[in-house]
GUMARMI-719391 format. One record per residue: residue number from 1; residue in one letter; x, y, z of N, C-alpha, C in turn. Coordinates in steps of 0.1 Angstrom, whole numbers. Each point is the difference from the previous one (the first is absolute). Last residue first. Example, Ala and Ser with C-alpha at 12.3 -4.5 7.8 and 13.67 -1.06 7.14 Angstrom:
% GUMARMI-719391
   i aa    nu    nv    nw   cau   cav   caw    cu    cv    cw
   2  S   128   -22    71     9    11     0    -8    11     8
   1  A     3   -57    -1    -9    12     0     9    12     0
***
This chain:
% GUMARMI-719391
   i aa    nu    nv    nw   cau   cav   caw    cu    cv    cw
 293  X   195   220    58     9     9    -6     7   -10   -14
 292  X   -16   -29    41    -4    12    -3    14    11   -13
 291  X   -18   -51    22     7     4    -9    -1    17    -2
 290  X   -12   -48    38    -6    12    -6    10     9   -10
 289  X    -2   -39    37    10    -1   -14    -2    13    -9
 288  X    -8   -15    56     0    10   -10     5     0   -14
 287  X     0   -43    29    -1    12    -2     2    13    -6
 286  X   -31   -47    17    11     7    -6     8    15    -3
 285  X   -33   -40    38     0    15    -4    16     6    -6
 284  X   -17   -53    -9    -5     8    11     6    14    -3
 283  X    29   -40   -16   -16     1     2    -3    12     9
 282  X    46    -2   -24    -4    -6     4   -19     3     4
 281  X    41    11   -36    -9     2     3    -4    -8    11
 280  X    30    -1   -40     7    -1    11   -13     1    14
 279  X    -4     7   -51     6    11     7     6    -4    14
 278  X   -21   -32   -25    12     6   -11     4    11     8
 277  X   -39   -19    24     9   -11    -2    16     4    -8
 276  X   -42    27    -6     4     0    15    15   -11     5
 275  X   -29     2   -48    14    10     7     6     0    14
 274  X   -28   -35   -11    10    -1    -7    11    12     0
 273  X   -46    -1    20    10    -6     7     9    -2    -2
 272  X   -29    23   -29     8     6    12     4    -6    10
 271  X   -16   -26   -36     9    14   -10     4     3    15
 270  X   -31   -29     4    15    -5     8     9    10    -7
 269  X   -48    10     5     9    -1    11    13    -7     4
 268  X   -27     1   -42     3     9     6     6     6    12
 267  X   -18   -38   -15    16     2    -8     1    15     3
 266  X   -35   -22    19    15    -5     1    11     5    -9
 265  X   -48    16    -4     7     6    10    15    -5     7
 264  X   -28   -15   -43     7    11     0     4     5    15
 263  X   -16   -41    -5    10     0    -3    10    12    -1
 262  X   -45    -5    19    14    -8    10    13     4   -11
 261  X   -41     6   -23     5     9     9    11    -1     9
 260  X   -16   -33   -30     6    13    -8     2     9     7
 259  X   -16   -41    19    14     0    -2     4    12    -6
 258  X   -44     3    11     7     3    16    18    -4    -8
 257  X   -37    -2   -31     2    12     5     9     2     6
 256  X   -12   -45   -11    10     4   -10     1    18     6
 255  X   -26   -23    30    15    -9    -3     6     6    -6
 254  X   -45    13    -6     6     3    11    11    -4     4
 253  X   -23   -15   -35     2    13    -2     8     6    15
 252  X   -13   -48     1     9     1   -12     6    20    -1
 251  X   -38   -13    27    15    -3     5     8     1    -5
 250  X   -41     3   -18     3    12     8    13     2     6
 249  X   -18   -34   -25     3     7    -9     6    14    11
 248  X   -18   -37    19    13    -4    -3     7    10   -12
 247  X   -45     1    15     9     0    14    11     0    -7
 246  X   -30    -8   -28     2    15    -1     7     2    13
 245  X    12   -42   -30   -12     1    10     2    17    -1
 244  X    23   -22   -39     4     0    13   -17     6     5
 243  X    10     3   -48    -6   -17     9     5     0    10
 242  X    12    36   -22   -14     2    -5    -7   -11    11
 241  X    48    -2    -3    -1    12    11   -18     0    -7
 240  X    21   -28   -24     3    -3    12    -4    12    10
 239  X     3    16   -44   -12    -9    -3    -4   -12    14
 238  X    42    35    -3   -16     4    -2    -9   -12     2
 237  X    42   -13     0    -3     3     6    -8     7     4
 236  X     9   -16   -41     0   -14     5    -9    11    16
 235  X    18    30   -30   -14    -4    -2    -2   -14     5
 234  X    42    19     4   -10     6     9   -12    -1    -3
 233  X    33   -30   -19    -2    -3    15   -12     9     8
 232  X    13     6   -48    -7    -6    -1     1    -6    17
 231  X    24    37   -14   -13     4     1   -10    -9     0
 230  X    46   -12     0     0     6    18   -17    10    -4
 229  X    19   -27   -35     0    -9    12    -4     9    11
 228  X     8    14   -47   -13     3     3     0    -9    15
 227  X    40     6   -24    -4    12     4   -18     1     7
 226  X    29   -48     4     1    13   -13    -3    11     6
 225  X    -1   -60    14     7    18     3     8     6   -12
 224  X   -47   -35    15    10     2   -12     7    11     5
 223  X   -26   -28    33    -4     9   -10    13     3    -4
 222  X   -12   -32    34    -5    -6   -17     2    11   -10
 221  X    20     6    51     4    -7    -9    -7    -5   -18
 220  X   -27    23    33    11    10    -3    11   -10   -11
 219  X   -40   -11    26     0    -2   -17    12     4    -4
 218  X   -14    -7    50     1    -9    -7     4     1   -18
 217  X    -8    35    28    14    -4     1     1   -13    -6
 216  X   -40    18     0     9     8    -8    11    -5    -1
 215  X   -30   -17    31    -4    -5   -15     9     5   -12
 214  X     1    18    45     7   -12     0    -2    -9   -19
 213  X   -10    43    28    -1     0    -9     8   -16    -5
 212  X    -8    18    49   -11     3   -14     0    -2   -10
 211  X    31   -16    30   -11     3     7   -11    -4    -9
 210  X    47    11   -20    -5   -15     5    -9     2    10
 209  X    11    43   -13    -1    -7   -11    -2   -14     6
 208  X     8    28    36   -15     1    -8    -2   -10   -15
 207  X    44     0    19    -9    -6     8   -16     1    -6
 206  X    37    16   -22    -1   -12     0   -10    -3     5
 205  X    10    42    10    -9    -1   -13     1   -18    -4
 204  X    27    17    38   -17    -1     1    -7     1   -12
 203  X    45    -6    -7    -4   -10    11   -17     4     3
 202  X    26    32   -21    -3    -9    -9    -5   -10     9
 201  X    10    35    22    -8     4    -1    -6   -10   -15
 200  X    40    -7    21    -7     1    10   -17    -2    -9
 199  X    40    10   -25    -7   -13     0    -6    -3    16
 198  X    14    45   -11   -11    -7   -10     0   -12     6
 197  X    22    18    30   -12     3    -2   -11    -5    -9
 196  X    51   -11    -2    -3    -3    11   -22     4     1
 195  X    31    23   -30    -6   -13    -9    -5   -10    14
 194  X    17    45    11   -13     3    -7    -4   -18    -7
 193  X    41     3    22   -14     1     9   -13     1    -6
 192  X    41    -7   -23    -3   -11     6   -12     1    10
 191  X    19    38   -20    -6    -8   -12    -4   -18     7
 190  X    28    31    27   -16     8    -6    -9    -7    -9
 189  X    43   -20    10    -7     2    13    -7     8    -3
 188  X    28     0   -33   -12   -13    -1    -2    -4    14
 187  X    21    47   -12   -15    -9   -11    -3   -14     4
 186  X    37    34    23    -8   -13     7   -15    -2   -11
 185  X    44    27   -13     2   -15     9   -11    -6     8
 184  X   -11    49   -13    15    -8    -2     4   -13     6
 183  X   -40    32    12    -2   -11    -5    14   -10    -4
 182  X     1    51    11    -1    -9    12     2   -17    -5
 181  X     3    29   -36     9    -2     8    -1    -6    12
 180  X   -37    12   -24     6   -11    -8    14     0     4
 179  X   -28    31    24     0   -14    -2     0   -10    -5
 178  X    12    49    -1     8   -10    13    -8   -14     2
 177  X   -13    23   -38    16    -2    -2     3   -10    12
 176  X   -45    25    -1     6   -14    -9    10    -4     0
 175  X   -38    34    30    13    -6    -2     2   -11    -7
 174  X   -30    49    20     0   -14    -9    16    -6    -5
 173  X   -20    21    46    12     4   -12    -3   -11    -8
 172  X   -12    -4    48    -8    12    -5     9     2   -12
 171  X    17   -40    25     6    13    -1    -9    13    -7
 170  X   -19   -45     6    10     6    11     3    10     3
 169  X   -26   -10   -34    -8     0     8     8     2    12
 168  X    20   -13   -38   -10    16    -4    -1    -1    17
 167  X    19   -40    -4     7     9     5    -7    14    -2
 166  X   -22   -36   -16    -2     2    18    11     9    -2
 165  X    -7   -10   -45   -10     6     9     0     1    14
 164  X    35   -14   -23     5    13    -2   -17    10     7
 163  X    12   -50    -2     4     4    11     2    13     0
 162  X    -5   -23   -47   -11    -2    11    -1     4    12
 161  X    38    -8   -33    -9    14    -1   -13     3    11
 160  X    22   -40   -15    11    12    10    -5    14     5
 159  X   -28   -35   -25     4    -8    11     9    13    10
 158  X   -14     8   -45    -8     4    10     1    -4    13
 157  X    36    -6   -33    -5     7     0   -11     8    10
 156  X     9   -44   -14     8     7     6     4    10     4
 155  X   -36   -20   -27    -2    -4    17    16     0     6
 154  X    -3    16   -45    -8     5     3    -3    -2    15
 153  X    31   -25   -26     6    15     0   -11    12    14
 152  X    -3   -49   -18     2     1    11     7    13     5
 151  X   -31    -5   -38    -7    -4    13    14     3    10
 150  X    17     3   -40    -8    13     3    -8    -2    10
 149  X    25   -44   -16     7    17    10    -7    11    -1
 148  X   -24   -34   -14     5   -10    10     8    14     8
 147  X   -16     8   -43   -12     1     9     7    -3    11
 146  X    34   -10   -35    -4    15     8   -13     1     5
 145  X     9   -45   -12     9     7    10    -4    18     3
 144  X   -24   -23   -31    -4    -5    15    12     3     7
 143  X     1    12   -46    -7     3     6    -6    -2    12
 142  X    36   -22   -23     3    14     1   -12    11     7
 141  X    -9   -46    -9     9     2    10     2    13     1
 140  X   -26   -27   -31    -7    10     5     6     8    14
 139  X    24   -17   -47   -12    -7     6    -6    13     7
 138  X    46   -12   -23    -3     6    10   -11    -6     9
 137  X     4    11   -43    12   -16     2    -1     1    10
 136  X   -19    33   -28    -8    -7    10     4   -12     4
 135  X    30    43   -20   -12    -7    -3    -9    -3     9
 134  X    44    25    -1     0   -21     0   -11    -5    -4
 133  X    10    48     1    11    -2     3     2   -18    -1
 132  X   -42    28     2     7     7   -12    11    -8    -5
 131  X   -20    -6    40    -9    -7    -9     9     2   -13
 130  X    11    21    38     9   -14    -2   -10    -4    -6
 129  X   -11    40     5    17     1    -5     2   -14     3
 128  X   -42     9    12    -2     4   -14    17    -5    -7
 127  X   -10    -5    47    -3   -10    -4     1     3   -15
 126  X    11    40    27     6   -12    -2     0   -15    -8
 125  X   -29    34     3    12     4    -6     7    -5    -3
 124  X   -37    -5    32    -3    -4   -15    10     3    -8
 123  X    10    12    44     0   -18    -3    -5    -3   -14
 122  X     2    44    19    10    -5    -5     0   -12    -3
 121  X   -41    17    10     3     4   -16    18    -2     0
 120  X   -20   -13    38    -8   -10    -5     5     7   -17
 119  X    14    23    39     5   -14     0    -5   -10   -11
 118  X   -20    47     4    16     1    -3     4   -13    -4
 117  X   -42     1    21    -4     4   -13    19     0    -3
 116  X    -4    -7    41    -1    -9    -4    -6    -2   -21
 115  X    11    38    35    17    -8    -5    -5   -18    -4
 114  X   -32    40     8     6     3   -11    12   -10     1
 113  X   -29    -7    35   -11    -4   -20    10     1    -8
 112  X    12     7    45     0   -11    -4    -3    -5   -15
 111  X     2    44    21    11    -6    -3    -2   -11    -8
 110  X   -36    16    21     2     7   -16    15    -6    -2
 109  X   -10   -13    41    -9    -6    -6    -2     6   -16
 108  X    26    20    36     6   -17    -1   -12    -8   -13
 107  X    -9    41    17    12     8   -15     5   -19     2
 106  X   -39     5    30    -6     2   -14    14     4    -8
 105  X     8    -9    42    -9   -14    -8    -2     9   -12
 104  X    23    30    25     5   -11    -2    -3   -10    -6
 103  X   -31    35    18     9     4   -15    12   -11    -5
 102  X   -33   -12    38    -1    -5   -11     5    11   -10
 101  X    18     5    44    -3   -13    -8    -6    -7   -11
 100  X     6    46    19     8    -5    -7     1   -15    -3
  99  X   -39    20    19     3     4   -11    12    -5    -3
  98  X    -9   -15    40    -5    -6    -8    -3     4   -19
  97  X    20    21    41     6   -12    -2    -6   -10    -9
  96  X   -14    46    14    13    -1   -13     6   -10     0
  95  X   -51    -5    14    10     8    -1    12     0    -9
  94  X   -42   -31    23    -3     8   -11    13    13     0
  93  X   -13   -52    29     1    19    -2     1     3   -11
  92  X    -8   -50    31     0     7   -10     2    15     1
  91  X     7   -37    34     9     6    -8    -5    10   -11
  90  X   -32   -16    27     7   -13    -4    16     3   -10
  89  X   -28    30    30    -7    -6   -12     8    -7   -11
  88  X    28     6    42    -9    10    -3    -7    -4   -13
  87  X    52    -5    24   -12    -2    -1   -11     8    -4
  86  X    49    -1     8    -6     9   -10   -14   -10    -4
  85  X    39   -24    18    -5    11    11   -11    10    -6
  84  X    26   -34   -29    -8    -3     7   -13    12    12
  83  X    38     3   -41    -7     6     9   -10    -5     9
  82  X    20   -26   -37    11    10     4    -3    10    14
  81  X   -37   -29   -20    10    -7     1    12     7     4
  80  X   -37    19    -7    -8    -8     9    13   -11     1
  79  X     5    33   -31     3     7    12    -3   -10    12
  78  X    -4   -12   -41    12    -2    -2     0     9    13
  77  X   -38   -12   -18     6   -11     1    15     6     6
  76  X   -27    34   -17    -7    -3    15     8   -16     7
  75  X    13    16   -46     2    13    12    -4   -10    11
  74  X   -20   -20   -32    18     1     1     6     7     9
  73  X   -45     8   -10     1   -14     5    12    -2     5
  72  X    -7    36   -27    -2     3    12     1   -14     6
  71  X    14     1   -45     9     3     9    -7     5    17
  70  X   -27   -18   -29    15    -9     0     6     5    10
  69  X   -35    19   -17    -2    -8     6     6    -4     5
  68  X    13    25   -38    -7     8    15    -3   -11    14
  67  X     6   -14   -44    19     1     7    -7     7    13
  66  X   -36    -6   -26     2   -11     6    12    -1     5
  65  X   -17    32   -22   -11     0     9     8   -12     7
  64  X    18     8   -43     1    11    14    -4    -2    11
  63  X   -13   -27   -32    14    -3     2     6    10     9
  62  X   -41     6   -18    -4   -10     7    15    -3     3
  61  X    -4    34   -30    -5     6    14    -1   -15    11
  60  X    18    -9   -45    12    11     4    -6     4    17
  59  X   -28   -26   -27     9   -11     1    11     9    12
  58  X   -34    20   -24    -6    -9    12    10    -3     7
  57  X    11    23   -40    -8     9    10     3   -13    12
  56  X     0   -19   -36    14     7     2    -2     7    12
  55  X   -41   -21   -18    10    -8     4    14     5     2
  54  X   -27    31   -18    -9    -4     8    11   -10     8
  53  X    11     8   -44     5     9     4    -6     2    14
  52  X   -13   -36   -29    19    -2     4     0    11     8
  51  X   -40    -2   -12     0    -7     9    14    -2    -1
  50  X   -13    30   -32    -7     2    13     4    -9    14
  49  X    11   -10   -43     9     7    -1    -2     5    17
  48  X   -28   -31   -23    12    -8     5     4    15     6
  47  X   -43     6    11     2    -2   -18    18    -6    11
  46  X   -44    -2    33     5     8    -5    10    -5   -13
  45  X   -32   -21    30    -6     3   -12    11    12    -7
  44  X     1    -5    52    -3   -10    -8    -3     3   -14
  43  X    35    27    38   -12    -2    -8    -2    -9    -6
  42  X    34     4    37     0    -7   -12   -12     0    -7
  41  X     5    16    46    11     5   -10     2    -3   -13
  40  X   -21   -27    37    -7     9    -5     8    15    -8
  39  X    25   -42    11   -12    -3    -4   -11    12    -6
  38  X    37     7    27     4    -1    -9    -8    -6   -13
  37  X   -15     7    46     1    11    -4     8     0   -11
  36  X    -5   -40    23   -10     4    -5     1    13    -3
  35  X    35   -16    13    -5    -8   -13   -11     9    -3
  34  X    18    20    41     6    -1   -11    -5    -7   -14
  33  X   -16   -15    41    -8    15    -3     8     5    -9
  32  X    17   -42    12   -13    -3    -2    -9    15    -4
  31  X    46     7    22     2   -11   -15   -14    -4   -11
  30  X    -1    21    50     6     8   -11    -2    -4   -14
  29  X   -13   -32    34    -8    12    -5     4     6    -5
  28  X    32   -23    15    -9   -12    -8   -14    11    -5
  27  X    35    20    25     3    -8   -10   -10    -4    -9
  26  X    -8     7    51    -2    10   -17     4     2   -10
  25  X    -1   -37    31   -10     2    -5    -7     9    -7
  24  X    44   -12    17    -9   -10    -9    -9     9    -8
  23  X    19    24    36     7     3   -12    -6   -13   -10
  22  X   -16    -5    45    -7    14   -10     8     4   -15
  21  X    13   -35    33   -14    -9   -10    -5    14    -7
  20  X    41     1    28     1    -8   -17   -12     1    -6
  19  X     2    21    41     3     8    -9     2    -8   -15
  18  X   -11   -27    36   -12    10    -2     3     8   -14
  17  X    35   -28    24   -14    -6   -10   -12    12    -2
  16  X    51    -1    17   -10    12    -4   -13    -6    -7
  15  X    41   -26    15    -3     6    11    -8    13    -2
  14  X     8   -38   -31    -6    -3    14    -2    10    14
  13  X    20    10   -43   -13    -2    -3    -9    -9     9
  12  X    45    18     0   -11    12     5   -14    -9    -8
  11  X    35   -25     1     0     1    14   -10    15     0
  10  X    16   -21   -37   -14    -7     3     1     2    14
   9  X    34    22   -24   -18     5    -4    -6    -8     3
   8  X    43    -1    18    -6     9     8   -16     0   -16
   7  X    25   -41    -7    -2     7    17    -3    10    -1
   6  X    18    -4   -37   -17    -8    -3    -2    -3    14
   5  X    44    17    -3   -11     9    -9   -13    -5     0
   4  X    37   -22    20    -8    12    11    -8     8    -9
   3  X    14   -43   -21   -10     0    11     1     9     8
   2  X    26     6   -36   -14     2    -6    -6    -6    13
   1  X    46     4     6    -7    12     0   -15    -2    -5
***
């Protein structure tokens, strides 16, 4: 199942280049006109109290701004995949298929804060009750396993969960349940496709990294592994990216753009290849799934 899933989204991505390169590229401007409006949201010179409550603001309207994005992108990914036939400015629209989409992102995405604020105060609970209970005989285990299971609580979670945005979109009806039921028995055919992508999309970051940044990769071994290893590679890779040519600085920016974009549209198109696939579904004009009443 994970090669008809990662078939049909690199099959719309050969067979809609255009439409890929516009969802890239408003993405990538969305994301870019976002900062910057979270940027200017943030008075300069303003008092601590001023700037916590400015930065709350920002944070809450730029996070909006951006499920918004999401979900039209998403929408337009998921019709240009399920609905082929429904051509037209590159799939994009603006309707009730795309409002319910992002009311979905945005209650999956408050969800998420609140069961990870939850997960993280039972876990401190817990580690408090076997500190209480043995000490520190233990070490630092008690606490690397539950990170270990609240991570794998959480990418189980979204993994089953994930096929509930193309179904919205199916059935006009926001939908969760029937997709953590669809999903039943196949998490690691979802989970194999979405890791299928990343390390797709790891492979070209290798690549640029040994191109361009080779000096980097040369050091990576000399540096000490702690908490400061992964901020002292990105100042190795600053200071490598200062001494690259300005041709080569361009390419570098344009590489890393096109994988961050490629990436979000792959995974996007394999969420609704992945439903397409769980419902039995074949290519081309689907039918009617529409939910009324």
């Amino acid at each position: 199942m994970i090669g008809s899933i990662l078939g049909g989204a690199f099959r719309l991505v050969a067979r809609r280049p255009v439409s890929v390169a516009i969802w890239a590229l408003l993405y990538l401007a969305g994301i870019f006109a976002i900062g910057l409006l979270r940027v200017a949201m943030t008075p300069p010179g303003a008092s601590g109290a001023e700037m916590g409550a400015s930065g709350l603001i920002a944070a809450i309207v730029t996070q909006v701004l951006t499920v918004g994005l999401v979900a039209i992108l998403l929408t337009a990914v998921c019709r240009a995949t399920l609905h082929p036939y429904k051509t037209g400015g590159a799939y994009l629209r603006l309707g009730g298929n795309e409002l319910r989409v992002f009311a979905l992102l945005l209650m999956l995405s408050v969800a998420n804060v609140i069961a990870l604020l939850l997960l993280g105060l039972l876990g401190q609970a817990i580690l408090l009750g076997i500190h209480a209970a043995v000490g520190n005989v233990l070490g630092p285990w008690p606490a690397i396993v539950l990170i270990v299971l609240i991570l794998g609580a959480m990418i189980l979670a979204q993994v089953r969960l994930s096929i509930s945005l193309p179904l919205t979109y199916l059935y006009e009806q926001i939908t969760v349940d029937e997709a953590w039921t669809l999903s039943r028995g196949h998490f690691w055919s979802l989970f194999g496709a979405f890791l299928g992508i990343a390390l797709l999309l790891l492979a070209g970051w290798i690549v640029v990294m040994l191109i361009f940044f080779w000096p980097v990769v040369q050091a990576v071994p000399q540096l000490r592994f702690g908490p400061d290893a992964l901020s002292d590679m990105l100042l190795l890779m600053a200071a490598q990216a200062m001494n690259l040519s300005t041709l080569s600085q361009v390419i570098v920016i344009a590489l890393a753009l096109t994988l961050i974009a490629l990436g979000f549209v792959l995974v996007t198109a394999t969420l609704a290849s992945a439903a397409r696939e769980l419902l039995g579904l074949k290519e081309g004009q689907l039918p009617d799934l529409r939910r009324r009443g």
